[in-house]
C-alpha positions in Angstrom: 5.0 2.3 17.3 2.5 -0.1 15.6 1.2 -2.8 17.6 0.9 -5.4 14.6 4.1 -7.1 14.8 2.9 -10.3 14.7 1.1 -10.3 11.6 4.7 -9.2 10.0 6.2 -12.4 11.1 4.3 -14.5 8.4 6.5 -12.0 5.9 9.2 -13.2 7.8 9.5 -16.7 9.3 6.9 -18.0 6.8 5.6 -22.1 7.4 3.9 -22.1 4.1 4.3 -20.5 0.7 1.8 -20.0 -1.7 2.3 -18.5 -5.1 -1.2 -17.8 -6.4 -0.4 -17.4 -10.7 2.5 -19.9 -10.5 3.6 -20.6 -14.6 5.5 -22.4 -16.5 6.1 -19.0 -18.9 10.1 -18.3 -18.0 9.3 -14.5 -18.2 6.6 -14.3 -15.6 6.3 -14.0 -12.1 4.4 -16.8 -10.9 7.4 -18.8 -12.3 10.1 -16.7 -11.4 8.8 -16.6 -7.6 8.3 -20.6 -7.3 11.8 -20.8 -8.7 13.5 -18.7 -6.1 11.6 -20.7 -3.1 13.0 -23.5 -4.6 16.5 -22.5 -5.5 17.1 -20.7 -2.2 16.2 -23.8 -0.3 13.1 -22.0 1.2 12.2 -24.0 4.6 8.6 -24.3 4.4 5.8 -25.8 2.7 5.4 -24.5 -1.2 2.1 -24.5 -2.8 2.1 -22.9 -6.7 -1.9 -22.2 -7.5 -3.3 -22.6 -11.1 -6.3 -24.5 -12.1 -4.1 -25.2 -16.0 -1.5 -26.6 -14.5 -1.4 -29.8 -12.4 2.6 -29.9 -11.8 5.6 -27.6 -11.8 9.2 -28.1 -11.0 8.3 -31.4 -9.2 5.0 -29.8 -6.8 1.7 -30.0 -7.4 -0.5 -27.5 -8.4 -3.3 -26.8 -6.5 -6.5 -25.2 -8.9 -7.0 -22.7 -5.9 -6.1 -21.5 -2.7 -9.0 -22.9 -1.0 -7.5 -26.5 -2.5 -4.9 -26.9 -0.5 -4.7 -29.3 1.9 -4.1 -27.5 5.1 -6.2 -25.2 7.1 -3.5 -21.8 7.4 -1.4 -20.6 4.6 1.6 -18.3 6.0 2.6 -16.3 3.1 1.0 -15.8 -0.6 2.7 -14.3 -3.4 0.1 -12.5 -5.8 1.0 -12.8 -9.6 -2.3 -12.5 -11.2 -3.7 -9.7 -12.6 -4.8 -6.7 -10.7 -8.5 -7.4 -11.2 -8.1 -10.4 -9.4 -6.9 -9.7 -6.2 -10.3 -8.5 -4.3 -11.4 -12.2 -5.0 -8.1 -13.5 -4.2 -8.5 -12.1 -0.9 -11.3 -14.3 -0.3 -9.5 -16.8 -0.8 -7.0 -16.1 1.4 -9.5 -15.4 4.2 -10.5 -19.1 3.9 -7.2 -20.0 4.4 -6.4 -17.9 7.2 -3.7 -16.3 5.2 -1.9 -13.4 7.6 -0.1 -11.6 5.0 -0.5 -11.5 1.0 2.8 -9.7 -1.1 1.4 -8.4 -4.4 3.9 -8.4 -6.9 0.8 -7.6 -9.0 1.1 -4.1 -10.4 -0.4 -1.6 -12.6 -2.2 0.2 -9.8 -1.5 3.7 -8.0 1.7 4.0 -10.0 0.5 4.4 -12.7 -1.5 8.0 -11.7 -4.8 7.0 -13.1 -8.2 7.1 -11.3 -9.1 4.0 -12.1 -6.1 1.6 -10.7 -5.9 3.9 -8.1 -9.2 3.4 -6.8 -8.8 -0.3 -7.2 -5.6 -0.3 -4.6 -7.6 1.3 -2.4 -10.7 -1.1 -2.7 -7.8 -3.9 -2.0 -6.5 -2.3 1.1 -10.0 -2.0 2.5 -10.8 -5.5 1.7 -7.9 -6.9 3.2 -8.5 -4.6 6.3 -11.9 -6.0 7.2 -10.4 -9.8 6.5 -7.4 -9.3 8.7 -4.6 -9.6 6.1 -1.8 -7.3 5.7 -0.4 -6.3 2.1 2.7 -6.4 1.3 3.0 -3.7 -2.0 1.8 -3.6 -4.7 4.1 -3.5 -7.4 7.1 -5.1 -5.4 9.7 -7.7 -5.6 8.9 -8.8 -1.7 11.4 -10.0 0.8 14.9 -12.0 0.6 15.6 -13.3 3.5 18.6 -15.7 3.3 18.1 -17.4 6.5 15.0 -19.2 5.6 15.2 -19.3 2.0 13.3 -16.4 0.7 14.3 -14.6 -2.4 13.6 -11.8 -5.0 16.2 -13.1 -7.5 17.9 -16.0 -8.6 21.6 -14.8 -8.2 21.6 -13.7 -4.4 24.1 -15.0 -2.0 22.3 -17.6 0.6 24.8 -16.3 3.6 23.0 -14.3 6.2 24.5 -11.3 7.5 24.1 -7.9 9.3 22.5 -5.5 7.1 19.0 -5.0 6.7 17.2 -3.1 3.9 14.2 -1.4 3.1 13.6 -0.1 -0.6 10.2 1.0 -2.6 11.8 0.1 -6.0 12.3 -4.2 -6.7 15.1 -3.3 -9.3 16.9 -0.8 -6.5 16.7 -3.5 -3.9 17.8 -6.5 -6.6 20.6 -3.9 -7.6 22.0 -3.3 -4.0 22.7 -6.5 -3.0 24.0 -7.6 -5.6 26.7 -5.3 -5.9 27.2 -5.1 -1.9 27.6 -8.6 -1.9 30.4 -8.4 -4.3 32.7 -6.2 -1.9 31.6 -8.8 0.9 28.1 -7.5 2.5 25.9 -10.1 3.7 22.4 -9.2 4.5 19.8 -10.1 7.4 16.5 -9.4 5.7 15.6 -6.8 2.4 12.1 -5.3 1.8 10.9 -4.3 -1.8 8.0 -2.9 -0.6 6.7 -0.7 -3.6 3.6 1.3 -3.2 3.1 0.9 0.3 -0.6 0.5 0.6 -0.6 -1.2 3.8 2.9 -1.7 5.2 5.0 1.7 4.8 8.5 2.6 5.1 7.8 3.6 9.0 6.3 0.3 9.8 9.6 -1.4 8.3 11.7 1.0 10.5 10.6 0.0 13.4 10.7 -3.7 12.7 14.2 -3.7 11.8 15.5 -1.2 14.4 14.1 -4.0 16.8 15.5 -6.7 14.8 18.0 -8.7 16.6 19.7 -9.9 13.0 19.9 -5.9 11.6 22.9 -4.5 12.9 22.8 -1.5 10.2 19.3 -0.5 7.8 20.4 1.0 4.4 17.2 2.5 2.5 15.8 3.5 -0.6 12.9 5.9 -0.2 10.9 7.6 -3.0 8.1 9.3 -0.7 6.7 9.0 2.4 3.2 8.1 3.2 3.2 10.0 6.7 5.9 12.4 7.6 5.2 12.5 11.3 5.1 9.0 11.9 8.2 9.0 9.5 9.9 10.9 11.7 9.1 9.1 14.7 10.0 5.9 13.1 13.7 7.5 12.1 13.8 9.1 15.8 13.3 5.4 17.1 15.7 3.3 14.5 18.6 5.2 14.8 18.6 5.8 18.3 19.2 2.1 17.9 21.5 1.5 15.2 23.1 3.3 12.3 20.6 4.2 8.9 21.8 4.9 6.0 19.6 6.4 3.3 19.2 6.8 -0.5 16.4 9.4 -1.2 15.1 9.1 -4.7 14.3 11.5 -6.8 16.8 14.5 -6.4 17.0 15.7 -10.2 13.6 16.2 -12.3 14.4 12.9 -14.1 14.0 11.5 -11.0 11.7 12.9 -10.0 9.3 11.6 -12.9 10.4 8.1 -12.1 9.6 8.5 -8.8 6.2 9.8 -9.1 5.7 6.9 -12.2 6.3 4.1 -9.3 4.6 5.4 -6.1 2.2 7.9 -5.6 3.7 9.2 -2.2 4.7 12.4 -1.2 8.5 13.0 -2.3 9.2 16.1 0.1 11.9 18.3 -0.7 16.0 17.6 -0.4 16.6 20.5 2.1 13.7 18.8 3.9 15.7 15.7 4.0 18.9 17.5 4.9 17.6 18.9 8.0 16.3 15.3 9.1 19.5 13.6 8.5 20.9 16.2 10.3 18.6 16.0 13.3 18.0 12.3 13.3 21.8 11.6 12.6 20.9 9.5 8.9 24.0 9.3 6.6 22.1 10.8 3.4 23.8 9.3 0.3 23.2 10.5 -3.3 23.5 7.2 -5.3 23.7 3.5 -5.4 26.9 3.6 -5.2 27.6 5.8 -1.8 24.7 3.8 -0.8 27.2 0.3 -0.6 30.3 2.6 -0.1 28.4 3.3 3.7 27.4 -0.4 4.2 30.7 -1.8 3.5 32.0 1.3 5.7 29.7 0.2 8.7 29.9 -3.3 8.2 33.6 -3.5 8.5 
C-alpha cells in the first residue's frame, strides 16, 4: 500500500486554493474553477493567479504564485497551457505547494510523441520538487464537505459514496443523476491520465476512508495490473466496489485510448477479477447508479 497518504490530504482537506489561469472568459477553466470554490462555500483561503487581471468575483488577483502573501499553498489548480506547467512547478516549489491538479490537457491523450514526452518531463519535475499531480486532463475532486467542486450544479450534502473516475464528463454525469434518485457522495476523483496518482492509489485511500461507505468507479485502463489487483483485494475486503469498465465495444474502445494512454485489458480479464475480488461489474452509467442507490439504501 503506498506510504504517501499525507501528501493526498492537501487534495482533500485543502487550507488554501490556488487557481493558477483564473479568467474572467465564462468558457474557461480558470473561471469556471474559481467559481465553483466560491459557489460551493469552499472553506479555505482562495487565491486566482494572473498577472492581467487585478480582481475577480470580489478576490484579488495575485500576478503569480510566488506573490502571494503566505509561505504554503495547499492545493493549485492548473489552467494554463501545457507548456507552462514545468515552470509552474517552480513556482509551486516556492510555495511549498503539496499537490498541483492539472486540469491542463492536451498531453498523453492525445497519442502523440510530443505531448507525451512533455507529461512525462512534468511527472519527473514534480518528483524531484516533492509535489504530487493530480491528472492531467481532469475535472479534480468534489468534495461537498469542505466546499470543493467540479461543477456548478452539484448538491452540497455530504454523503456515503465515494468515487473514482478517469473521465471529468463520467464523473460530472454520475452524480448528477445519482443525486437525483437521492445519493449523496463523500468525496469524487476525476483523475484523468493518471501520471502520478492512479486508480490503485485512490483505492486504497477510499477503502480506508472513514466517510466512503461504498466506491463506485469508472476505469478506462490501468497503469499497473498487479498493484491493481492488490489495491481491489484490499478495498473490497473493506467495503462494497462497484465498477464501470470503459471501453467494452470498439467505439469505446477508441474513446478510451483518445483520453488515457493506459492499458485497457480485456472484458473476460475483468470478469474473472470481479469474480475473484467480489466487484459488481456494471455495463453502463446507468447500472452504475442503479448499484449505488441499491447499496446506499
Amino acid at each position: 500500500m503506498p506510504d504517501n497518504f499525507d501528501n493526498l490530504d492537501a487534495l482533500f482537506h485543502p487550507s488554501s486554493a490556488a487557481i493558477v489561469g483564473a479568467s474572467l472568459n465564462g468558457m474557461s477553466g480558470g473561471y469556471n474553477f474559481t467559481r465553483f470554490l466560491i459557489d460551493h462555500g469552499f472553506k479555505g483561503r482562495i487565491y486566482p493567479v494572473n498577472p492581467k487581471l487585478d480582481e475577480i468575483f470580489g478576490l484579488k488577483v495575485y500576478p503569480s504564485l510566488r506573490d502571494i502573501p503566505e509561505s504554503e499553498v495547499d492545493y493549485v489548480i492548473s489552467c494554463v497551457s501545457a507548456g507552462r506547467v514545468l515552470k509552474l512547478l517552480e513556482d509551486c516549489k516556492a510555495k511549498n505547494v503539496k499537490l498541483v491538479h492539472l486540469f491542463t490537457g492536451i498531453m498523453s491523450e492525445t497519442g502523440r510523441e510530443k505531448e507525451t514526452r512533455l507529461e512525462r518531463e512534468i511527472l519527473q519535475k514534480a518528483k524531484s520538487l516533492g509535489i504530487r499531480i493530480l491528472g492531467p486532463n481532469c475535472m479534480g475532486v468534489y468534495y461537498p464537505k469542505v466546499g470543493l467542486s467540479f461543477n456548478h450544479d452539484l448538491s452540497r450534502e455530504a454523503g456515503p459514496v465515494g468515487g473514482l473516475f478517469q473521465s471529468g464528463g463520467g464523473a460530472g454525469e454520475f452524480v448528477r443523476y445519482a443525486a437525483l434518485r437521492g445519493v449523496r457522495f463523500s468525496k469524487v476523483i476525476s483523475y484523468g491520465n493518471a501520471s502520478d496518482i492512479t486508480e490503485s492509489e485512490l483505492l486504497y485511500y477510499f477503502a480506508k476512508d472513514p466517510e466512503t461507505k461504498l466506491i463506485a468507479a469508472y476505469i478506462e485502463g490501468v497503469k499497473d495490473g498487479r498493484e491493481f489487483i492488490r489495491a481491489l483485494s484490499y478495498a473490497t475486503a473493506r467495503k462494497p466496489v462497484i465498477i464501470l469498465k470503459a471501453g467494452r465495444g470498439e467505439a469505446g474502445k477508441k474513446l478510451v485510448f483518445s483520453h488515457t494512454a493506459s492499458l485497457a485489458g480485456s472484458m473476460e480479464t475483468w470478469r474473472a477479477i470481479s469474480k475473484q475480488h467480489g466487484i459488481t461489474l456494471v455495463a453502463n452509467f446507468q447500472e452504475l447508479i442503479d448499484q449505488a442507490v441499491v447499496f446506499t439504501f
